[in-house]
C-alpha positions in Angstrom: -44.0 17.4 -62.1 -47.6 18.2 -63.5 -46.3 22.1 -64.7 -43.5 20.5 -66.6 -45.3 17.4 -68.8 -43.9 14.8 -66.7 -47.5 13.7 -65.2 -47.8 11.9 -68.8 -44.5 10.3 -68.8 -44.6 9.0 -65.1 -48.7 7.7 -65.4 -48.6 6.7 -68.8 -50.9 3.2 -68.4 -52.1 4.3 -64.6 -54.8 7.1 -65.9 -56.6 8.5 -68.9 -54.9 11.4 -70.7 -57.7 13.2 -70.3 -57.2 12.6 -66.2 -53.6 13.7 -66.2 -54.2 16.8 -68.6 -57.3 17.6 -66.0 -55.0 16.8 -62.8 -52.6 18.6 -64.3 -54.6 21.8 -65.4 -55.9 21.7 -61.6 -52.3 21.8 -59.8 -51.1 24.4 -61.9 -54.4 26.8 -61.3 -53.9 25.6 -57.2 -50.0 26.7 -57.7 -50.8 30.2 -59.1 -53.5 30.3 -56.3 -51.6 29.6 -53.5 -48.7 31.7 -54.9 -51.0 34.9 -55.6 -52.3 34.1 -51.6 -48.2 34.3 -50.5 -47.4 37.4 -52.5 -51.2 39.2 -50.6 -49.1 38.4 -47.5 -46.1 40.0 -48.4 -48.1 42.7 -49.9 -49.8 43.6 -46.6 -46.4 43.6 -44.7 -45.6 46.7 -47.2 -48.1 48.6 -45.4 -49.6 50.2 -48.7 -53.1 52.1 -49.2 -55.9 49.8 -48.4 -57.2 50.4 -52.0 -54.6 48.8 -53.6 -54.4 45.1 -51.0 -58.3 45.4 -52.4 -57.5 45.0 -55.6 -55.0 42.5 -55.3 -57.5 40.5 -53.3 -59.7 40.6 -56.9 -57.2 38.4 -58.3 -58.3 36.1 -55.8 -61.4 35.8 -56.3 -60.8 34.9 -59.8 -59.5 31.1 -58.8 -63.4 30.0 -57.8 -63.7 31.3 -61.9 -61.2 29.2 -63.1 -62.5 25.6 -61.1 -65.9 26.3 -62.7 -64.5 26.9 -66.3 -62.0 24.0 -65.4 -65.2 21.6 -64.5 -67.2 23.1 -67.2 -64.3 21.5 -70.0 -62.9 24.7 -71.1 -59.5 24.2 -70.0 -57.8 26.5 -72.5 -60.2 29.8 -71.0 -59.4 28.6 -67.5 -55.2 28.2 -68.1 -56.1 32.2 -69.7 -58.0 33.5 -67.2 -55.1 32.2 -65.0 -52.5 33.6 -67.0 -54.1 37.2 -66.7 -54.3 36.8 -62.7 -50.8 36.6 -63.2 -50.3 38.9 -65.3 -52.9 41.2 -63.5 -50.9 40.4 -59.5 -47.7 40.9 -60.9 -48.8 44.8 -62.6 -50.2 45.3 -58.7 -46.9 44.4 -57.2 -45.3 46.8 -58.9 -47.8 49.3 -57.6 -48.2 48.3 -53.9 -44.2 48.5 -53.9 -44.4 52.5 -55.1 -47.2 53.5 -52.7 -45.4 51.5 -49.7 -45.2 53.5 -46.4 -41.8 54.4 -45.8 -41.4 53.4 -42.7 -41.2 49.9 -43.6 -38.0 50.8 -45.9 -36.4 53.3 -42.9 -35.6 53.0 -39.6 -33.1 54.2 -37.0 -30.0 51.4 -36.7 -30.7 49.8 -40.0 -33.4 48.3 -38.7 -36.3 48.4 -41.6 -38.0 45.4 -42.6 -36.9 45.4 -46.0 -34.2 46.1 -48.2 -33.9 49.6 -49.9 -37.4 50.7 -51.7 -35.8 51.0 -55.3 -34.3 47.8 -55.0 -37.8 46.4 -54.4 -38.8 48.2 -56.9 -36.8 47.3 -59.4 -37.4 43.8 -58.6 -40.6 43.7 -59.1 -40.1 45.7 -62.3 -38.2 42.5 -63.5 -40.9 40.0 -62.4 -43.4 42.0 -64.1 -41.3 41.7 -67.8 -40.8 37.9 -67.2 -44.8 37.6 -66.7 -45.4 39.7 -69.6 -43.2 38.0 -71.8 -44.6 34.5 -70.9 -48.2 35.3 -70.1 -48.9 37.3 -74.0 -48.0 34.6 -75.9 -50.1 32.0 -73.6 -53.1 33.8 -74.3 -52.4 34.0 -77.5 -52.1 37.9 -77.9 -48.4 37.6 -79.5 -46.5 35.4 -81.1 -43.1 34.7 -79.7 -40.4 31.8 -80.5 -40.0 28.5 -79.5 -37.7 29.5 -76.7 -40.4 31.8 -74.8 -41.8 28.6 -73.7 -39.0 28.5 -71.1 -40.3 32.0 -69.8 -42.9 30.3 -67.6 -39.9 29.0 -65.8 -37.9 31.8 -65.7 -40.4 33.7 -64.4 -41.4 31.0 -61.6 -37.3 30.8 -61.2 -36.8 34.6 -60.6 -39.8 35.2 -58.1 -38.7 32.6 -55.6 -35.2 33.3 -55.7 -36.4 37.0 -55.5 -39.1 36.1 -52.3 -36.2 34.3 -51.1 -34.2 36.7 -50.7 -36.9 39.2 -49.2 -37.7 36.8 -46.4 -34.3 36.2 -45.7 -33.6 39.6 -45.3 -37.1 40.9 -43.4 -36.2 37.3 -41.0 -32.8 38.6 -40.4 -33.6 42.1 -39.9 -36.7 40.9 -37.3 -34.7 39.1 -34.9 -32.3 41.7 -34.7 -34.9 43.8 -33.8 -36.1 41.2 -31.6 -32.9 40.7 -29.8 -32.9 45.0 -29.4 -36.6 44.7 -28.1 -35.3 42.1 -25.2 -32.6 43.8 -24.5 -34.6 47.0 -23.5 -37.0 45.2 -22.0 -34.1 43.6 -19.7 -32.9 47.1 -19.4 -36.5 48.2 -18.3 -36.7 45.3 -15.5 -33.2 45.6 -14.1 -34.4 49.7 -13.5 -37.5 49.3 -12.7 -35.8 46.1 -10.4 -33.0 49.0 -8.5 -36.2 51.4 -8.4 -38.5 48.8 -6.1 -35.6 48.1 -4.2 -34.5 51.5 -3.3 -37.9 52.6 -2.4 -38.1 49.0 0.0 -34.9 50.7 1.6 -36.9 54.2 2.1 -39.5 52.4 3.7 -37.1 50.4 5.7 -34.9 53.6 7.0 -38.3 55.5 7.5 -39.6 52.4 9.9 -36.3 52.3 11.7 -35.7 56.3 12.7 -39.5 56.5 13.6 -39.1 53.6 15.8 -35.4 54.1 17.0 -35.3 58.0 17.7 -38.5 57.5 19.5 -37.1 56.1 23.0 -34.8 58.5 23.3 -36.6 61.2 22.7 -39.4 60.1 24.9 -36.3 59.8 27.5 -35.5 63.1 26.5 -39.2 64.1 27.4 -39.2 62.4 31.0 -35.7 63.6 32.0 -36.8 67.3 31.8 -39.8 66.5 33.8 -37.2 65.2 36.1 -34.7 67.5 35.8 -35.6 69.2 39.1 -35.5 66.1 41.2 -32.8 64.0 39.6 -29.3 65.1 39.9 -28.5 62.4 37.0 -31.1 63.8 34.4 -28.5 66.0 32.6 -26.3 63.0 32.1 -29.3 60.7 30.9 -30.6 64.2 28.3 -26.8 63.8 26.9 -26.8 59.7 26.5 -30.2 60.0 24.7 -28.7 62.7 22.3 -25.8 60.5 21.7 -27.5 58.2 20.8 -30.0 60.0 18.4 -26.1 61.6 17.0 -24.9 58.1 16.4 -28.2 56.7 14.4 -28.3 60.4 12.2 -24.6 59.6 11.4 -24.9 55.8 10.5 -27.4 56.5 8.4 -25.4 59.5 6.6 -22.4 57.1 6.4 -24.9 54.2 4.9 -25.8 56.7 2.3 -22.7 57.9 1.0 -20.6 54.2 1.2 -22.0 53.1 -2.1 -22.2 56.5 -3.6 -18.6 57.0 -5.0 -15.1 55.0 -4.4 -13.9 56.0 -0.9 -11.0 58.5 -1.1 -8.7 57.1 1.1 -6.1 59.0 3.0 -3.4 56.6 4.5 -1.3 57.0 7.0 0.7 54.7 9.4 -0.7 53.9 12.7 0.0 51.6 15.9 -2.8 48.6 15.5 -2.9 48.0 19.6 -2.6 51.7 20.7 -5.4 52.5 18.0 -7.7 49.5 19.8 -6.4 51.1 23.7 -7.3 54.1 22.4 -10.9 53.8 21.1 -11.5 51.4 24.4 -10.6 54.2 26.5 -12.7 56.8 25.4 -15.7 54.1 25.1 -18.5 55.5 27.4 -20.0 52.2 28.9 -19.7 50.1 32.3 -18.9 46.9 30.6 -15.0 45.7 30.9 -13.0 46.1 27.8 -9.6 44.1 27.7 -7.6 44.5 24.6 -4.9 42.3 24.3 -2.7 42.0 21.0 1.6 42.3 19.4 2.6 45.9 20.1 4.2 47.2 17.2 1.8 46.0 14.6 2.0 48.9 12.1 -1.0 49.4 9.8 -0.6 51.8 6.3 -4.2 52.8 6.0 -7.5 55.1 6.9 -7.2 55.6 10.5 -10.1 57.8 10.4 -11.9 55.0 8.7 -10.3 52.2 10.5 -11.2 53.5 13.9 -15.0 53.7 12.4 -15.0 50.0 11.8 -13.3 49.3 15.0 -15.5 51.6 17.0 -18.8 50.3 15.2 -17.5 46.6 16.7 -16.4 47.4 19.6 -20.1 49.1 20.3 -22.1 46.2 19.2 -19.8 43.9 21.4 -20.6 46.1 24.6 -23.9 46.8 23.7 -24.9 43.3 22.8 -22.9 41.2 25.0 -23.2 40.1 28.4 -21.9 43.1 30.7 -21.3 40.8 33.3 -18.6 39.1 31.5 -17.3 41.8 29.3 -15.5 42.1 25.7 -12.5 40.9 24.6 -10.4 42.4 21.5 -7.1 41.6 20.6 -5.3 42.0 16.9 -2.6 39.9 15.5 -0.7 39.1 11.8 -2.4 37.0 9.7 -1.8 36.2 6.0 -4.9 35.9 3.7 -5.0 35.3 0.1 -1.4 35.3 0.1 -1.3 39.1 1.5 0.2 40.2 4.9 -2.4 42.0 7.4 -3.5 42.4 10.7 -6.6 40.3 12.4 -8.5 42.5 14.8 -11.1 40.1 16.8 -13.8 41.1 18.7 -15.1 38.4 20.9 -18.1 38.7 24.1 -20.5 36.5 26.1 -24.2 36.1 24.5 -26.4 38.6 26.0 -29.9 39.3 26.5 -29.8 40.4 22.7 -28.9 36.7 21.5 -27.0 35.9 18.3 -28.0 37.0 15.1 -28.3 35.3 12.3 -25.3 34.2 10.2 -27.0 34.6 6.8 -28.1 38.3 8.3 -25.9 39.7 10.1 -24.4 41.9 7.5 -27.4 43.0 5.7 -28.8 46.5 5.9 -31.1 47.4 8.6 -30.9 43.7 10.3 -31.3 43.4 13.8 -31.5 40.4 16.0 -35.1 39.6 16.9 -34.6 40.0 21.1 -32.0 43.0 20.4 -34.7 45.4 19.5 -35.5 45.7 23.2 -32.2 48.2 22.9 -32.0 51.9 20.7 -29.9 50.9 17.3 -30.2 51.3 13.8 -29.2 48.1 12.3 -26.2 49.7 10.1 -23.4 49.1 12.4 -22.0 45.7 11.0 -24.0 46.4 7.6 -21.1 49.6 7.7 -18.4 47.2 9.0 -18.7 45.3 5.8 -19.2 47.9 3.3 -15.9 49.7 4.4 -14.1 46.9 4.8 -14.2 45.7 1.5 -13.0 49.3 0.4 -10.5 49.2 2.5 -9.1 45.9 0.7 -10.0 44.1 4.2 -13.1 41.8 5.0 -15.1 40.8 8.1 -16.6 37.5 9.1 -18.9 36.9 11.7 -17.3 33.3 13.7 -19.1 32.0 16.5 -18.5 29.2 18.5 -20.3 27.5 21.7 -19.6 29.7 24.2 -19.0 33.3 22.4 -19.8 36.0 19.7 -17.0 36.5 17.3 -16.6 38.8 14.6 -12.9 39.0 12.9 -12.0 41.7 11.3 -9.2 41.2 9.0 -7.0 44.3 6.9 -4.3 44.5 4.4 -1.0 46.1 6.1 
């Protein structure tokens, strides 16, 4: 309002012309100030020699000038001295655009900061004619047409669209790199996330052997001071190795379930003999009755079936109550609209007590009062790993009176 003449049209009666030519002198010094400061910013974010942000900062310096010749009533030197800060800024931009670092013009991904440097250039190239064109004839060093009293404007016109655009740009460019910055950092977390977690599970396998291989091997150590003596001690030195065997081989099998997609070799195979069978050949005094449909034919893993159903039928035994025994049946059962068979595992609480639902299945869990017994803890955490890659699932079912797991797999 005050840089185009308005101020005398608007207050015309409300103030002195002598006020509004003053006010207006003073906003238009305060608007090449301020605009001078903004450009200083967007000088410094071209990185350039510190020389040249020195010498822009001279032109400054020159506005505490132009108040004092301003309150002093020589308007006209002020409004010139302004005019050459102008003049004097825009030369500079030119220069702090050539000696720019690089960097902020190239970066891997299209990433820079700022548009190409000769663009930038060449803009400021063009700002620099529109200042020189309307600042010469201000100070009265040419003498131009009526018309170049429009260059003021033009030149106020074609800077900010010009900043505009910069910013736009630099904004645009910024929170793309921003985005890529969280997205690595993200990245960082989730690794460093797997890494804490992995060396937790170390820790947690380490704890477990130490602890687990150490009865037996301390039975081990007592049997062959008994050898001699006790006609059993051989048997006792082959339990104690079985079960060292069986803890070595859940943990090779805990490794390598995750590792790659199970290669599965199917074949056909009798549900109810495969249960008989792996009941038979189970070395324990508790009483295993299997009960089920004969002729429930499975395509599967049998290798990897009788694994899972040898893992359940352990835990059952070993955690149950002997006096009672386990019972294990299978049957059809349709889930998720697919046909399969239900192979349930069911015993007495023992000594051991019942684990905990939300548990159970996790790696390395154990009941609190079954760690009187030798175990590793990966037995169901196995169950449930290869039962999913089997297409089949497991759920641990309880009820008042008995432990239940149910394990369930596609025909």
């Amino acid at each position: 309002m005050f840089g185009l003449g308005y101020a005398r049209v608007i207050l015309d009666g409300w103030a002195l012309p002598t006020t509004i030519d003053h006010l207006s002198n003073l906003m238009m010094l305060s608007y090449v100030f301020f605009g001078i400061v903004s450009q200083l910013k967007f000088a410094e974010a071209l990185k350039p020699p510190a020389w040249t942000l020195r010498f822009f900062r001279g032109g400054i310096l020159l506005f505490p000038v132009e108040l004092i010749l301003l309150a002093l009533d020589r308007p006209m030197a002020a409004v010139a001295l302004c005019a050459s800060s102008v003049l004097y800024t825009a030369i500079l931009g030119v220069v702090i655009t050539l000696w720019a670092r690089s960097s902020v013009f190239s970066m891997s991904g299209g990433n820079a900061e700022f548009p190409a440097k000769p663009l930038l250039v060449g803009a400021h190239v063009l700002i620099l004619a529109a200042v020189i064109t309307g600042v010469l004839p201000a100070v009265g060093w040419v003498v131009l047409p009526s018309v170049a009293i429009y260059l003021p404007m033009a030149h106020a016109l074609i800077a900010g669209g010009f900043l505009m655009w910069i910013l736009q740009v630099r904004s645009h460019r910024l929170l793309k790199r921003q985005a890529q910055t969280e997205a690595q950092l993200q990245s960082l977390q989730t690794t460093v996330s797997i890494e804490r977690r992995y060396r937790e599970e170390q820790q947690q396998l380490l704890a477990m052997l130490a602890h687990e291989l150490k009865t037996p091997l301390l039975a081990i150590g007592m049997m062959m001071d008994r050898l001699r003596t006790a006609p059993d001690g051989t048997q006792r030195i082959k339990q104690a190795l079985g079960e060292m065997n069986v803890i070595v081989n859940r943990c090779v099998q805990a490794g390598r379930m995750w590792d790659k997609p199970l290669d599965l070799h199917r074949t056909s195979c009798d549900a109810l003999k495969l249960l008989q069978q792996i009941a038979g050949s189970h070395h324990s005094d508790v009483a295993i009755r299997c009960n089920g449909q004969p002729g429930l034919i499975l395509d599967t893993d049998e290798q990897v079936l009788r694994m899972l159903l040898s893992n359940l039928m352990e835990n059952a035994c070993r955690y149950g109550d002997p006096a009672q025994g386990v019972d294990v049946s299978c049957e059809t059962k349709v889930m998720g609209g697919r046909d399969g068979i239900l192979f349930v595992f069911s015993n007495a609480e023992g000594p051991g007590g019942r684990p905990d639902p939300e548990r159970v299945f996790s790696k390395y869990y154990r009941a609190p009062h079954a760690r009187r017994q030798t175990g590793s803890g990966l037995g169901l955490y196995l169950v449930a790993g290869f039962a999913e890659q089997l297409g089949g699932s497991i759920r641990y079912v309880p009820d008042s009176t008995s432990i239940r797991f149910e394990l369930w797999v596609p025909l």
